[in-house]
PyMOL Python script that loads the backbone (N, CA, C, O; Angstrom):
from pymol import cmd

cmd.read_pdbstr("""\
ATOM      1  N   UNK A   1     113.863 117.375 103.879  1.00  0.00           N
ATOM      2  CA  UNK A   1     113.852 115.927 104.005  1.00  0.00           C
ATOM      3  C   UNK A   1     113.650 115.547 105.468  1.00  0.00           C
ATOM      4  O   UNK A   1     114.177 116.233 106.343  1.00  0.00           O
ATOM      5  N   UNK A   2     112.811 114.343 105.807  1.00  0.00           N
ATOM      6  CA  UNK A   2     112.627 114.168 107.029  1.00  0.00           C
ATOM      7  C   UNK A   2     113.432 113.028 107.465  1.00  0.00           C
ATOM      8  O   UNK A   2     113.781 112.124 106.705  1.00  0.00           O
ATOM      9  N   UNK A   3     113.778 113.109 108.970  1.00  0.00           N
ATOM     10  CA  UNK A   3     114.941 111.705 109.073  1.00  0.00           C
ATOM     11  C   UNK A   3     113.314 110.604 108.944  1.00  0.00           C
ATOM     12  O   UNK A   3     112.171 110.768 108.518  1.00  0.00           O
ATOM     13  N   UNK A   4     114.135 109.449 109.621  1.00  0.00           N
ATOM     14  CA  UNK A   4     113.196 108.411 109.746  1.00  0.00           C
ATOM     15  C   UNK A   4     112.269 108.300 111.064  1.00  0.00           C
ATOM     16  O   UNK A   4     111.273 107.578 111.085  1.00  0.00           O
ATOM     17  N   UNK A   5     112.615 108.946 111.968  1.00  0.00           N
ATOM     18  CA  UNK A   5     111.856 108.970 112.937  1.00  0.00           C
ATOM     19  C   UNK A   5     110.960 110.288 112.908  1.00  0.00           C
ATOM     20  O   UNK A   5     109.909 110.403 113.538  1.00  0.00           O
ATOM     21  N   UNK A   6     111.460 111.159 112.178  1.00  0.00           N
ATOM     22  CA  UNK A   6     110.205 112.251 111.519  1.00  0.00           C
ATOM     23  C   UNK A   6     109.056 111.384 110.516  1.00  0.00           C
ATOM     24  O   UNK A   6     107.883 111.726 110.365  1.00  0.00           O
ATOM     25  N   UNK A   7     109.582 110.427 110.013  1.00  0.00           N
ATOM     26  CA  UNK A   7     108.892 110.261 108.844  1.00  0.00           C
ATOM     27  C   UNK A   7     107.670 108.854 109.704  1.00  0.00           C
ATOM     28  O   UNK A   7     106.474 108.607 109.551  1.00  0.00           O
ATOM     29  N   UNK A   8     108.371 108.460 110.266  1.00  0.00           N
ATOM     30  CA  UNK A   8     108.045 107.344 111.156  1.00  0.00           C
ATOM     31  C   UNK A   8     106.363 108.061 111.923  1.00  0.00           C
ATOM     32  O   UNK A   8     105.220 107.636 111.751  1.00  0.00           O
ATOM     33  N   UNK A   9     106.780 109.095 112.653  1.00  0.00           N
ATOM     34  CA  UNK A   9     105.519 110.142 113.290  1.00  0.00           C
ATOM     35  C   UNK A   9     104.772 110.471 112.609  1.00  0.00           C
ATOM     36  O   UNK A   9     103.616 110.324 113.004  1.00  0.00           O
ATOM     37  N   UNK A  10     104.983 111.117 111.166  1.00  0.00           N
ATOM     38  CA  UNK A  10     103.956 111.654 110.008  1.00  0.00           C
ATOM     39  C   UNK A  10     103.499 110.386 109.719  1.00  0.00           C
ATOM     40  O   UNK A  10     102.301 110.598 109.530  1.00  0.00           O
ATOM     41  N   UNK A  11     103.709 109.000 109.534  1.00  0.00           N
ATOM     42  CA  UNK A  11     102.648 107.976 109.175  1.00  0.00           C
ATOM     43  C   UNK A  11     101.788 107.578 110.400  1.00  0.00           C
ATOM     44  O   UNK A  11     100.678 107.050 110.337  1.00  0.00           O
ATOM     45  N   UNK A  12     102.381 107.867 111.387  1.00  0.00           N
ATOM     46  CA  UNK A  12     101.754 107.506 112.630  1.00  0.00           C
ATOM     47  C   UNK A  12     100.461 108.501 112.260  1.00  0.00           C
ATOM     48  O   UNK A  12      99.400 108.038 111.842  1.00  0.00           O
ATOM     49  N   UNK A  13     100.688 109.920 112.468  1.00  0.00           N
ATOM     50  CA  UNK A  13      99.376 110.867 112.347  1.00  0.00           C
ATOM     51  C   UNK A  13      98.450 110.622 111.413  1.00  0.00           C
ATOM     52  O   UNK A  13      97.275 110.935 111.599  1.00  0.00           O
ATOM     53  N   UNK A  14      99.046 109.790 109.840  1.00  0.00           N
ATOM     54  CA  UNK A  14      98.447 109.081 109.164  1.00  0.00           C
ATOM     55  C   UNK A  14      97.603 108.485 109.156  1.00  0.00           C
ATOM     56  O   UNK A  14      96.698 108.456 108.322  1.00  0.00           O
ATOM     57  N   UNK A  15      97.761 107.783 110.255  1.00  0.00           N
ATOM     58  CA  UNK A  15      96.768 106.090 110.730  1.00  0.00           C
ATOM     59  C   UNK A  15      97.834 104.550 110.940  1.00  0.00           C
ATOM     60  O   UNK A  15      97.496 103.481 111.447  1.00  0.00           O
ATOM     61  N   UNK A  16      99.092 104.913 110.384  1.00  0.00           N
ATOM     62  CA  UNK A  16      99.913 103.904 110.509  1.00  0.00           C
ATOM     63  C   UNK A  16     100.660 103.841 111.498  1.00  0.00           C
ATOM     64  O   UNK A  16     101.512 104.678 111.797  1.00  0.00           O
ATOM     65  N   UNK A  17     100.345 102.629 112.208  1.00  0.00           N
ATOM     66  CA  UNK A  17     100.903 102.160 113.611  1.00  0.00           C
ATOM     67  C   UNK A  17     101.624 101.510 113.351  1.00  0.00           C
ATOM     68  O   UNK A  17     101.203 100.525 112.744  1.00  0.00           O
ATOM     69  N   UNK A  18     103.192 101.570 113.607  1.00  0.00           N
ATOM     70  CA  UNK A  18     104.007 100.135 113.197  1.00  0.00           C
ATOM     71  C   UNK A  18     104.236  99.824 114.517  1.00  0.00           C
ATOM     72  O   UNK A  18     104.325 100.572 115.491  1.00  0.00           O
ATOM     73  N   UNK A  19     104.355  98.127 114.393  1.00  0.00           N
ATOM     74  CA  UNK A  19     104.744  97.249 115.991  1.00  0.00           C
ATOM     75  C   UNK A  19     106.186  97.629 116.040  1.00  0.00           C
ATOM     76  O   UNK A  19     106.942  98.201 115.255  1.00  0.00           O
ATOM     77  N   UNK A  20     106.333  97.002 117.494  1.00  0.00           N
ATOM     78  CA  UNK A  20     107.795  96.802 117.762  1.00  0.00           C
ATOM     79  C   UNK A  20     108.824  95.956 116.714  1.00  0.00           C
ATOM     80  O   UNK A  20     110.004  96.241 116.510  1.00  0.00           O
ATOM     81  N   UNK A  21     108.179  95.011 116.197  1.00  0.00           N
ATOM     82  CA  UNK A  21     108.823  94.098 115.104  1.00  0.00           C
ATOM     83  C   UNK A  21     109.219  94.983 113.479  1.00  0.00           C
ATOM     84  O   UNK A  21     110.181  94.735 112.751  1.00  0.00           O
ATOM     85  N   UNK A  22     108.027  96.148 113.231  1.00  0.00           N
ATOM     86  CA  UNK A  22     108.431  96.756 112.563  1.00  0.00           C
ATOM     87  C   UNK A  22     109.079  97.256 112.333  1.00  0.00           C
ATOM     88  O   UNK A  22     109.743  97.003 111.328  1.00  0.00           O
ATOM     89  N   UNK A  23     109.456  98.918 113.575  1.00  0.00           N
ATOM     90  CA  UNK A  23     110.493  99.279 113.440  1.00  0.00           C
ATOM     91  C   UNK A  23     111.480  98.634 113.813  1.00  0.00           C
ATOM     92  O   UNK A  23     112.491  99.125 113.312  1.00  0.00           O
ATOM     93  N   UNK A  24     111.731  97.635 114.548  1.00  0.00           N
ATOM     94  CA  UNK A  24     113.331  96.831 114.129  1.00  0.00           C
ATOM     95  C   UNK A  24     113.621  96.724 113.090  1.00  0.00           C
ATOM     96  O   UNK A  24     114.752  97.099 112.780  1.00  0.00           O
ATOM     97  N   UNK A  25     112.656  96.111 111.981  1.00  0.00           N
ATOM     98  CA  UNK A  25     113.300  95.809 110.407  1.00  0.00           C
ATOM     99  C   UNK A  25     113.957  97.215 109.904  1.00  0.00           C
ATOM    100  O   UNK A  25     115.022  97.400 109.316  1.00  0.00           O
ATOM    101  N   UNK A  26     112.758  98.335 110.422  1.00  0.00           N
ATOM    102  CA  UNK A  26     113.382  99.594 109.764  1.00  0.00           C
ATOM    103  C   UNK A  26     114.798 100.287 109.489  1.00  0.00           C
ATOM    104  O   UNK A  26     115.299 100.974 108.598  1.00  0.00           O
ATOM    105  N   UNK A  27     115.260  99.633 110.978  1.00  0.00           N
ATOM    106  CA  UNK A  27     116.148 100.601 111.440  1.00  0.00           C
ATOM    107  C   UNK A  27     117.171  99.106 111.458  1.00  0.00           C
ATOM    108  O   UNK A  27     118.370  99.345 111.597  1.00  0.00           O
ATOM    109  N   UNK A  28     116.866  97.939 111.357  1.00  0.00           N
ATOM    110  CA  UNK A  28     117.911  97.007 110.597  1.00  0.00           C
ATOM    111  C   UNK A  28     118.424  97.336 109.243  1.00  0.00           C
ATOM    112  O   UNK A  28     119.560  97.554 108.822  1.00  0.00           O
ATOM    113  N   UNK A  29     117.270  97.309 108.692  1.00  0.00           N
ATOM    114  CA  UNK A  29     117.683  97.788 106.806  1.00  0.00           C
ATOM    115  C   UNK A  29     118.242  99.069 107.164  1.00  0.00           C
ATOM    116  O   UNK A  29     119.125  99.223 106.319  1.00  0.00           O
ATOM    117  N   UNK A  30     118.249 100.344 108.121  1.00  0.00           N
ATOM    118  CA  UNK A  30     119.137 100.946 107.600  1.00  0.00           C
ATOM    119  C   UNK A  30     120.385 100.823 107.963  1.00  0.00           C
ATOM    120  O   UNK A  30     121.316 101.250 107.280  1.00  0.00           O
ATOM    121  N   UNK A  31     120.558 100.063 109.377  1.00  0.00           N
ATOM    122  CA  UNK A  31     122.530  99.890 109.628  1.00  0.00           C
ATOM    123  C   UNK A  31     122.608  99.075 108.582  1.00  0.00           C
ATOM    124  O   UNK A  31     123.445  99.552 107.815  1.00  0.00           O
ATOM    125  N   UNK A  32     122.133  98.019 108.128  1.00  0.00           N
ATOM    126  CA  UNK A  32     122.559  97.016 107.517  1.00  0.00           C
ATOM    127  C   UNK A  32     123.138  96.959 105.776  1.00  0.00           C
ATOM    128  O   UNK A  32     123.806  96.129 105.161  1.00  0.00           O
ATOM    129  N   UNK A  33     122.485  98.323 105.375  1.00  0.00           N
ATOM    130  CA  UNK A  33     122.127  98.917 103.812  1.00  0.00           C
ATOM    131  C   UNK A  33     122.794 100.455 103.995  1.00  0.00           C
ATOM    132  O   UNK A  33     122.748 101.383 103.187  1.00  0.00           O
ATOM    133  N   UNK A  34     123.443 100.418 105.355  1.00  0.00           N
ATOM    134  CA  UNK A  34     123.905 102.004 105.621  1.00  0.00           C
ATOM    135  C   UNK A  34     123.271 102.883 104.543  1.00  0.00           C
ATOM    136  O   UNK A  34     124.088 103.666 104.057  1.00  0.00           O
ATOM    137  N   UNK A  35     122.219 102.955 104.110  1.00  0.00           N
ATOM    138  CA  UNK A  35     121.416 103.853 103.371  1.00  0.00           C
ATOM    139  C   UNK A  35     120.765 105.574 103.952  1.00  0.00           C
ATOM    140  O   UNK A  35     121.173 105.838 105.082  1.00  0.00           O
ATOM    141  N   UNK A  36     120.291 106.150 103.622  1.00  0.00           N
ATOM    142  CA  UNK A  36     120.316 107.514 104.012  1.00  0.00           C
ATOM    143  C   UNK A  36     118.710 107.436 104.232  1.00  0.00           C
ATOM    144  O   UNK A  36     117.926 106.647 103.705  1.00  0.00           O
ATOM    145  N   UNK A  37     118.431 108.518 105.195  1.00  0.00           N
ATOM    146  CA  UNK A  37     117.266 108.779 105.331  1.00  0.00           C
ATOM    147  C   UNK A  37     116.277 108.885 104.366  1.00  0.00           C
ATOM    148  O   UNK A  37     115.190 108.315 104.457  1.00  0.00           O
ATOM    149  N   UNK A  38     116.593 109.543 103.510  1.00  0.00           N
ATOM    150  CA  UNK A  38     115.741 109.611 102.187  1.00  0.00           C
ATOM    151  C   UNK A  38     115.395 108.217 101.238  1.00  0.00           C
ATOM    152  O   UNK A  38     114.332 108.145 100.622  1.00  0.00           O
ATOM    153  N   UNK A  39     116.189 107.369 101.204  1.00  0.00           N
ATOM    154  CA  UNK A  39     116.333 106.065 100.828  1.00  0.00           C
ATOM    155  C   UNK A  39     115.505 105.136 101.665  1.00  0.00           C
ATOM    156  O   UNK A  39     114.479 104.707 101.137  1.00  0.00           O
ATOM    157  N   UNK A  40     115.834 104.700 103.078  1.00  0.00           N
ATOM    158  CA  UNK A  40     114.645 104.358 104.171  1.00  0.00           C
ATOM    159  C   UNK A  40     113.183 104.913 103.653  1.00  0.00           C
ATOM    160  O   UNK A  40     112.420 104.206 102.994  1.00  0.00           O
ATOM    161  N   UNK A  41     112.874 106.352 104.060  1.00  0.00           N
ATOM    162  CA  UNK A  41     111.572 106.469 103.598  1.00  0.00           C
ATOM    163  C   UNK A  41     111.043 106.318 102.590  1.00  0.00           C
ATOM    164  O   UNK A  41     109.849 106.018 102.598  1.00  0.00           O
ATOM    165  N   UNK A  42     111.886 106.504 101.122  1.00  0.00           N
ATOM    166  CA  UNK A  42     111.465 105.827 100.229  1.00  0.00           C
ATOM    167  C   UNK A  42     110.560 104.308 100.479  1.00  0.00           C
ATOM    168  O   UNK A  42     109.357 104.051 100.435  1.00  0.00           O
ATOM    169  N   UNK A  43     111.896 103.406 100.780  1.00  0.00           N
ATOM    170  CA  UNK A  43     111.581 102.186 100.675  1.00  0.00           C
ATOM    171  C   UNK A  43     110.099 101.352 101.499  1.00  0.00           C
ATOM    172  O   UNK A  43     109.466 100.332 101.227  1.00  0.00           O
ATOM    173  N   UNK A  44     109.957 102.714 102.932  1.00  0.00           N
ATOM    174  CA  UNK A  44     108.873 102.452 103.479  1.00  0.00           C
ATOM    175  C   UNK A  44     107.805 102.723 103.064  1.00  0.00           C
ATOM    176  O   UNK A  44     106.838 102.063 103.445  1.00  0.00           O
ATOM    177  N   UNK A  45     107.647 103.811 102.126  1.00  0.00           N
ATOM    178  CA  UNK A  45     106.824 104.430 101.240  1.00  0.00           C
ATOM    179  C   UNK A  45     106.221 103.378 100.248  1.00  0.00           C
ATOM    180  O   UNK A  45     105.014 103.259 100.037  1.00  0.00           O
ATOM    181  N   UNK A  46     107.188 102.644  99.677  1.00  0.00           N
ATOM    182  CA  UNK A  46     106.885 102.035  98.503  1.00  0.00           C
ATOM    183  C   UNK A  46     106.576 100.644  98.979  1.00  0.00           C
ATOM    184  O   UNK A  46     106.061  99.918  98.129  1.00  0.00           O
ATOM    185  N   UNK A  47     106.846  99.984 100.496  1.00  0.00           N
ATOM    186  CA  UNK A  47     106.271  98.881 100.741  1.00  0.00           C
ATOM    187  C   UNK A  47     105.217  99.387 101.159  1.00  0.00           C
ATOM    188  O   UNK A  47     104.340  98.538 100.997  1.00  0.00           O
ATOM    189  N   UNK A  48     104.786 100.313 101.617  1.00  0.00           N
ATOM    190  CA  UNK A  48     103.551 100.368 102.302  1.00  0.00           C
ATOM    191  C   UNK A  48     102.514 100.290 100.819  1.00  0.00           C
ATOM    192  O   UNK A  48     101.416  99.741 100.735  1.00  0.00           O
ATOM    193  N   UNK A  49     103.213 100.972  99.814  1.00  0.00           N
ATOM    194  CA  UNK A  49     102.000 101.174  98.693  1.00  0.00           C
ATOM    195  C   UNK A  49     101.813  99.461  98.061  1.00  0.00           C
ATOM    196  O   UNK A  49     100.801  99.045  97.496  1.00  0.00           O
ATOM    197  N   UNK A  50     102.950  98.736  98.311  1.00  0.00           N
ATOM    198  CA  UNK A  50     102.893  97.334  97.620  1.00  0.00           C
ATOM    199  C   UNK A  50     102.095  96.389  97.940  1.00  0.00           C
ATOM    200  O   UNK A  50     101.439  95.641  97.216  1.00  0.00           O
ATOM    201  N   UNK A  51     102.208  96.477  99.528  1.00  0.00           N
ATOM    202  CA  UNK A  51     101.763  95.297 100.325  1.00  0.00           C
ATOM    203  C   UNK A  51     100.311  95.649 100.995  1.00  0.00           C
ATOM    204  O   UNK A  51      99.405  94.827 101.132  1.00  0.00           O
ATOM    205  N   UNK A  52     100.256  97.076 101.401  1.00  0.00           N
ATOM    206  CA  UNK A  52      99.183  97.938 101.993  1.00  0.00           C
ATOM    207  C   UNK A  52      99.094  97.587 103.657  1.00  0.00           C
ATOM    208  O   UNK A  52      98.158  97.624 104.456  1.00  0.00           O
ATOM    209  N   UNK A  53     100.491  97.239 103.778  1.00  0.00           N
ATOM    210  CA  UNK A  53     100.913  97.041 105.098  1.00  0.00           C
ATOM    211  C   UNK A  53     102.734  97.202 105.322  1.00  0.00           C
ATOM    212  O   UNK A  53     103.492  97.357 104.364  1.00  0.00           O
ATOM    213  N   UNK A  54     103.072  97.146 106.378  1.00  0.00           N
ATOM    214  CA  UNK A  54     103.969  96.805 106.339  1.00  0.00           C
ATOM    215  C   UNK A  54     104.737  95.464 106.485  1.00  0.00           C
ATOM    216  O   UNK A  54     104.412  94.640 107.340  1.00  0.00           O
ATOM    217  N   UNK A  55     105.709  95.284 105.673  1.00  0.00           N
ATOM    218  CA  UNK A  55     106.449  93.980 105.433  1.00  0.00           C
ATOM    219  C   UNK A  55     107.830  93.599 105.705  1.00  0.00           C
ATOM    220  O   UNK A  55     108.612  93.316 104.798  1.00  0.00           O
ATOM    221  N   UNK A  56     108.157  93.587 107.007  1.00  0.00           N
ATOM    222  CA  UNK A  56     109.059  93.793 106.958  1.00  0.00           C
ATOM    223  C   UNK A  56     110.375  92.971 106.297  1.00  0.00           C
ATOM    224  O   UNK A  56     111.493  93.463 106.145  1.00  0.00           O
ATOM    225  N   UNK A  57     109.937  91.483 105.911  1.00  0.00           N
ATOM    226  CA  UNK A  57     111.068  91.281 104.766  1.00  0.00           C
ATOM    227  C   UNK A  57     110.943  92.042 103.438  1.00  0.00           C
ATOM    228  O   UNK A  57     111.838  92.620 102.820  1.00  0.00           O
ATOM    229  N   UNK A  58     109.563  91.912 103.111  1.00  0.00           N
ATOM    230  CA  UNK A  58     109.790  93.162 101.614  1.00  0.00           C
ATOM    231  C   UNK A  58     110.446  94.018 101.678  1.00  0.00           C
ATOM    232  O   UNK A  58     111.490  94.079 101.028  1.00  0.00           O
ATOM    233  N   UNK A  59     109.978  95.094 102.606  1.00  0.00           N
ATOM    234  CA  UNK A  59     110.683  96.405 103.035  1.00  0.00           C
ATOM    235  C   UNK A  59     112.342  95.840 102.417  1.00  0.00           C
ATOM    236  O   UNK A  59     112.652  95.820 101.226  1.00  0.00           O
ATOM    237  N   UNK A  60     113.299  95.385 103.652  1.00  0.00           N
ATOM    238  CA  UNK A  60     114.988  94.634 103.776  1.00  0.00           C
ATOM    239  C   UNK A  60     115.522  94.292 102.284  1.00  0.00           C
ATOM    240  O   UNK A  60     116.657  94.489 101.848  1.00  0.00           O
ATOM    241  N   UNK A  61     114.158  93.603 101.465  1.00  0.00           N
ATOM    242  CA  UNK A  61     114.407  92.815 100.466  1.00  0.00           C
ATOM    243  C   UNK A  61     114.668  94.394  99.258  1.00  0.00           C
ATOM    244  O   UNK A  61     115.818  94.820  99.150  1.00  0.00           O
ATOM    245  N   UNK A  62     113.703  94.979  98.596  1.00  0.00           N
ATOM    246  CA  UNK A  62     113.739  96.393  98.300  1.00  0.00           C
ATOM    247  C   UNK A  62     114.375  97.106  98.770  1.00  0.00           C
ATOM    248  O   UNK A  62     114.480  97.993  97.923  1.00  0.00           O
ATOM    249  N   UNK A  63     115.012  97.421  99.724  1.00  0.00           N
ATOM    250  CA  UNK A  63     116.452  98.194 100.088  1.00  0.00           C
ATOM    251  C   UNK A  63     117.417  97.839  99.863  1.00  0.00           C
ATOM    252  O   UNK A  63     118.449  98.500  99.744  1.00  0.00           O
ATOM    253  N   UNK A  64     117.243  96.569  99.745  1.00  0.00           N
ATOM    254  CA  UNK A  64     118.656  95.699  99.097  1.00  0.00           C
ATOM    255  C   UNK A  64     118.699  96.225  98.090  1.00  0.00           C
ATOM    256  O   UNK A  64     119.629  97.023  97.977  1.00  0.00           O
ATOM    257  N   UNK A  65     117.804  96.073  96.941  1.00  0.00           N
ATOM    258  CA  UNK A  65     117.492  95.904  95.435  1.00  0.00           C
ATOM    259  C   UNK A  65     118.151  97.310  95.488  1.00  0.00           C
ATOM    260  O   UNK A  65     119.213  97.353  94.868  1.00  0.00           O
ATOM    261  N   UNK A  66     117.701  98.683  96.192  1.00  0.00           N
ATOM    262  CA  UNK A  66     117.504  99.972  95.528  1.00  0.00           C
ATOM    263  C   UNK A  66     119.099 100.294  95.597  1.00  0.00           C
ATOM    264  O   UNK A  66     119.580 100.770  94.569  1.00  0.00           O
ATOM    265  N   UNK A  67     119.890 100.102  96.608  1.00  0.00           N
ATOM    266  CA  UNK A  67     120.660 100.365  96.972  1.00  0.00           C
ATOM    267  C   UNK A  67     121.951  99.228  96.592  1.00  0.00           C
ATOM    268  O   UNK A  67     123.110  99.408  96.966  1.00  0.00           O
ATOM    269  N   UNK A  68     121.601  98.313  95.967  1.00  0.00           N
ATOM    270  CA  UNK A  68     123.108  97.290  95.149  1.00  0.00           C
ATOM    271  C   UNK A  68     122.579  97.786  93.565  1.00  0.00           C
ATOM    272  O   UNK A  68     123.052  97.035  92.712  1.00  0.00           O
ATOM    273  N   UNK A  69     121.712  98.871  92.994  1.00  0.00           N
ATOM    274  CA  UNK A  69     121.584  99.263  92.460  1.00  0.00           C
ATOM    275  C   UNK A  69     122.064 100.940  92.514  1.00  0.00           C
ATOM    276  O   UNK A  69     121.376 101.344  91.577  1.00  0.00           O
ATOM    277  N   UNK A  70     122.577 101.786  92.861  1.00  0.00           N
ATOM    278  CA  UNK A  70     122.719 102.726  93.466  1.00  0.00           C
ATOM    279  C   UNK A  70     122.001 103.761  93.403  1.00  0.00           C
ATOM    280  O   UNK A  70     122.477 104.863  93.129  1.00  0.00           O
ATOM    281  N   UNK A  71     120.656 103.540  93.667  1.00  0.00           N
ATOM    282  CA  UNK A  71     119.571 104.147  93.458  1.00  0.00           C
ATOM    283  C   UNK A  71     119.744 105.332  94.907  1.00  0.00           C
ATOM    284  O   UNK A  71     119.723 104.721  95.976  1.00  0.00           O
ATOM    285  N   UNK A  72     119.851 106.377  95.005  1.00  0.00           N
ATOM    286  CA  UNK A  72     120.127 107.333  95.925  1.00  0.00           C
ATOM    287  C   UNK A  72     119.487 108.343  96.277  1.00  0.00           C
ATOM    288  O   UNK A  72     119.913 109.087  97.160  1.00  0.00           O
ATOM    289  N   UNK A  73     117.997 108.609  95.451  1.00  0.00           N
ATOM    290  CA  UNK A  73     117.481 109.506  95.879  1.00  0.00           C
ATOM    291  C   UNK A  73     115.467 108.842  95.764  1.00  0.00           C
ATOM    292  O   UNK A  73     115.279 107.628  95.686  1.00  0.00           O
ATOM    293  N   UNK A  74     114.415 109.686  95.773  1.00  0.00           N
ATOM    294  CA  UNK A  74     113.157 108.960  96.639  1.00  0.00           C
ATOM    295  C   UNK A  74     112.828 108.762  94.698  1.00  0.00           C
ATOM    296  O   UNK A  74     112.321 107.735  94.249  1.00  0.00           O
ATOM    297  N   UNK A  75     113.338 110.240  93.596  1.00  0.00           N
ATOM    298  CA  UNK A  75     112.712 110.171  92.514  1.00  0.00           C
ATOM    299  C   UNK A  75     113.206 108.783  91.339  1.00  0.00           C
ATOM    300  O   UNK A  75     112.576 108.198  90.458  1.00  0.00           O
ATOM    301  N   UNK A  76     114.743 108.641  91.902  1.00  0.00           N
ATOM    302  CA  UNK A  76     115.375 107.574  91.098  1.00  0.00           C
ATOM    303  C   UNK A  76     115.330 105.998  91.505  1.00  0.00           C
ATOM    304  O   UNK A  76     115.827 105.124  90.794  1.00  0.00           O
ATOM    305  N   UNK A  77     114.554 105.704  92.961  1.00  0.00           N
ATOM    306  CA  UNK A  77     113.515 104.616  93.253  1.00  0.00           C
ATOM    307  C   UNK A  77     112.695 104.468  92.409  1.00  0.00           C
ATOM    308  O   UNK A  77     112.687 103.449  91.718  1.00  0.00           O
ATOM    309  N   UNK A  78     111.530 105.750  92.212  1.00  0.00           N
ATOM    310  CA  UNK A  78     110.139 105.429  91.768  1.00  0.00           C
ATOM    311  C   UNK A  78     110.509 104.939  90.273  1.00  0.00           C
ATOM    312  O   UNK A  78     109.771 104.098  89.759  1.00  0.00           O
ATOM    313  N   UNK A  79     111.593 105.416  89.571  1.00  0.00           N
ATOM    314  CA  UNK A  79     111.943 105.577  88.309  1.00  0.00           C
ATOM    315  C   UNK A  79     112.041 103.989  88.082  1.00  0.00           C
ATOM    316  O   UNK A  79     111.386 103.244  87.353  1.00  0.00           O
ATOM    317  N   UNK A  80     112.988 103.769  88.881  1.00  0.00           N
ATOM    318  CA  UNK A  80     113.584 101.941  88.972  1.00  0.00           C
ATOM    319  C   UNK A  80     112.804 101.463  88.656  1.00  0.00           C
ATOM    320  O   UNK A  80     112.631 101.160  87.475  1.00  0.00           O
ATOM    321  N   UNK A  81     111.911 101.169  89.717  1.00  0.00           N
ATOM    322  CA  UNK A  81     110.891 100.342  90.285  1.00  0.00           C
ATOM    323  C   UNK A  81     109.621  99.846  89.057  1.00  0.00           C
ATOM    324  O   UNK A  81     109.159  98.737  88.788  1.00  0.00           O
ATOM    325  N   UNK A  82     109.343 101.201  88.510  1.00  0.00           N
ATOM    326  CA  UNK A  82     108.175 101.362  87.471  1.00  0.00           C
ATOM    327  C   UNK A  82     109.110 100.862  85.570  1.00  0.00           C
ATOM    328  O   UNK A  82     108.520 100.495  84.554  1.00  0.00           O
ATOM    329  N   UNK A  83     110.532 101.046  85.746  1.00  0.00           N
ATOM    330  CA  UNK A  83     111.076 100.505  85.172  1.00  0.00           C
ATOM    331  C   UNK A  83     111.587  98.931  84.512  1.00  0.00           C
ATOM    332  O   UNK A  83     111.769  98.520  83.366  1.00  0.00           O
ATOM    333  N   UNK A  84     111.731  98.186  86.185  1.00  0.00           N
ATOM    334  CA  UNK A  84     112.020  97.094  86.358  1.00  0.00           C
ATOM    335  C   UNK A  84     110.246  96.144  86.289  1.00  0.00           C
ATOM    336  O   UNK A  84     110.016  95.128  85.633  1.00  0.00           O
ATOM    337  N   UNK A  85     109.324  96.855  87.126  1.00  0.00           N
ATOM    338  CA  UNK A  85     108.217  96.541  86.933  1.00  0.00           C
ATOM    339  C   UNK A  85     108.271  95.847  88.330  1.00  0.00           C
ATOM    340  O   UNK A  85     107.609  94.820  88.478  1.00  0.00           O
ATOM    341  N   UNK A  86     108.915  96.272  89.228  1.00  0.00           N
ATOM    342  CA  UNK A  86     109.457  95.099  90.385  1.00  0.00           C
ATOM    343  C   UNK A  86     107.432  95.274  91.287  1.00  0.00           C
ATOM    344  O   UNK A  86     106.633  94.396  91.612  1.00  0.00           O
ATOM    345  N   UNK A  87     107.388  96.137  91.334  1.00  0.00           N
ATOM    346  CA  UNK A  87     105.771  96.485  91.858  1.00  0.00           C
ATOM    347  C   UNK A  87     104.786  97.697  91.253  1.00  0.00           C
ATOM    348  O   UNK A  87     105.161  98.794  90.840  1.00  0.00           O
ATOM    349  N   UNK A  88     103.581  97.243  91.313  1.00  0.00           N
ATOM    350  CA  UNK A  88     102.634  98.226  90.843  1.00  0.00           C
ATOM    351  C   UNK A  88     102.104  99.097  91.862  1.00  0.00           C
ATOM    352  O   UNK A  88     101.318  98.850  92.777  1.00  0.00           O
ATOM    353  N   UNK A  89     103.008 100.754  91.343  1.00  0.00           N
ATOM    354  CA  UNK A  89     102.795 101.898  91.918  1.00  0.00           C
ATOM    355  C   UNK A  89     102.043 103.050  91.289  1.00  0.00           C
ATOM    356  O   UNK A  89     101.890 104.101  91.913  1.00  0.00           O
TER     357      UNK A  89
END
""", "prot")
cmd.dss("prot")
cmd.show_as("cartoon", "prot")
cmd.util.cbc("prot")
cmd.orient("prot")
């Protein structure tokens, strides 16, 4: 598992540049959602596939959701998500 600033670099090598405004939200949603690394990249994962950018209220908003849900790992997100129908992944 990669922390978030591993995971943060592998999108960078990607092509994905996040601003300064970005990673603040990032690393807000995670003190704020005290959520785990694996949970963060999820959630960045799955805004990036939603929006085809980053968002950073989506992102905050979906970490909320995954996590007052106690969704805890990257496979029981995708499960939710495609469940609830919350976005098309």
């Amino acid at each position: 598992m990669r922390t978030v600033e591993e995971y943060l670099h592998y999108l960078k090598g990607k092509g994905f540049h996040f601003q300064e405004d970005a990673i603040g939200f990032i690393f807000f949603g995670k003190h704020y959602t005290n959520a785990s690394d694996e949970m963060i990249n999820t959630a960045i994962e799955l805004t990036l596939k939603a929006q085809k950018c980053f968002d950073g209220s989506f992102y905050v908003s979906l970490l909320e959701t995954l996590i007052s849900n106690e969704i805890d790992s990257r496979k029981d997100a995708i499960r939710f998500i495609k469940e609830k129908e919350l976005i098309a992944i």
